[in-house]
C-alpha angles and dihedrals in degrees: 000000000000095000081198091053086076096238097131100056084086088043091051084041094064092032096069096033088041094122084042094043085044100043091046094055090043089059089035100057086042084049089051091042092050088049091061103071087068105097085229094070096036109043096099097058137091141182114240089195109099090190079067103049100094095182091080099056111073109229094211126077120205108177106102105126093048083058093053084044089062093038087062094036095060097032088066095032083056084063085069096049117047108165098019149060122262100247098169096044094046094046087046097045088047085050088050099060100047096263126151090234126190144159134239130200119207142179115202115195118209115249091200086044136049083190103057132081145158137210133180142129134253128210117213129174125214112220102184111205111248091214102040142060076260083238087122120083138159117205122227106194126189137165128228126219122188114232083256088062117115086215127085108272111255091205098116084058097058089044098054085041084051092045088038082055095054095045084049099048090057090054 
């Protein structure tokens, strides 16, 4: 705080090369973060991040004729139930494959209608990471449509997320 003590000569220093001092640690910082992509300046680090590691998760997915399994399975297994959803099926083939499964009963009231209103049930399975807390999770979310429905059948989806379940669950 003394202005005879000589102190401020390196503030008045930075303050005149201050766009100097700014653009040169700019280049400076890309220059650094480019460097880093040279296995010299990054072999001692590591991700902590599990989600990032990309070498515990397999690329390839090989579980196309248990898809087609499924597929076949609920497609005769629709026949029995017109109008509705499969519970049982649904809640056997979860169990099957190792899954926590549950059901869960819900009442959606119309925002545009105090009239309407929809109930049903869904059906989700739990798969809990071996290796992890089991904190971690990714959803898989498909919608199911009876044969009666006007819209395009979505069974080919259920089968690949119940052929998807059974690859995940080995892993």
């Amino acid at each position: 705080t003394d202005p005879s003590s000589g102190q401020g000569k390196l503030v008045k220093l930075l303050l005149k090369h201050y766009s100097k001092i700014c653009v040169l640690l700019c280049l400076g910082g890309i220059l650094w973060f480019c460097a880093l992509a040279c296995p010299q300046m990054n072999a001692n680090t590591y991700f902590s991040e599990n989600a990032l590691l990309p070498g515990l998760v397999k690329s390839q997915f090989y579980e196309e004729k248990a898809a087609s399994l499924f597929h076949d399975e609920l497609i005769d297994e629709m026949k029995k139930y017109e109008d509705s959803i499969p519970y049982p099926w649904l809640l056997a083939k979860f169990k099957q494959l190792g899954l926590d499964t549950y059901t869960h009963n819900f009442t959606l009231h119309s925002p545009l209608s105090n009239k309407e209103r929809y109930s049903g049930q869904n059906v989700y399975g739990i798969l809990r990471a071996a290796r992890a807390s089991s904190t971690e999770a990714l959803v898989l979310s498909v919608p199911y449509r009876p044969p009666s429905s006007v819209h395009a059948s979505t069974s080919a989806s259920v089968a690949v997320m119940l052929a998807f379940a059974k690859f995940a669950n080995k892993e």
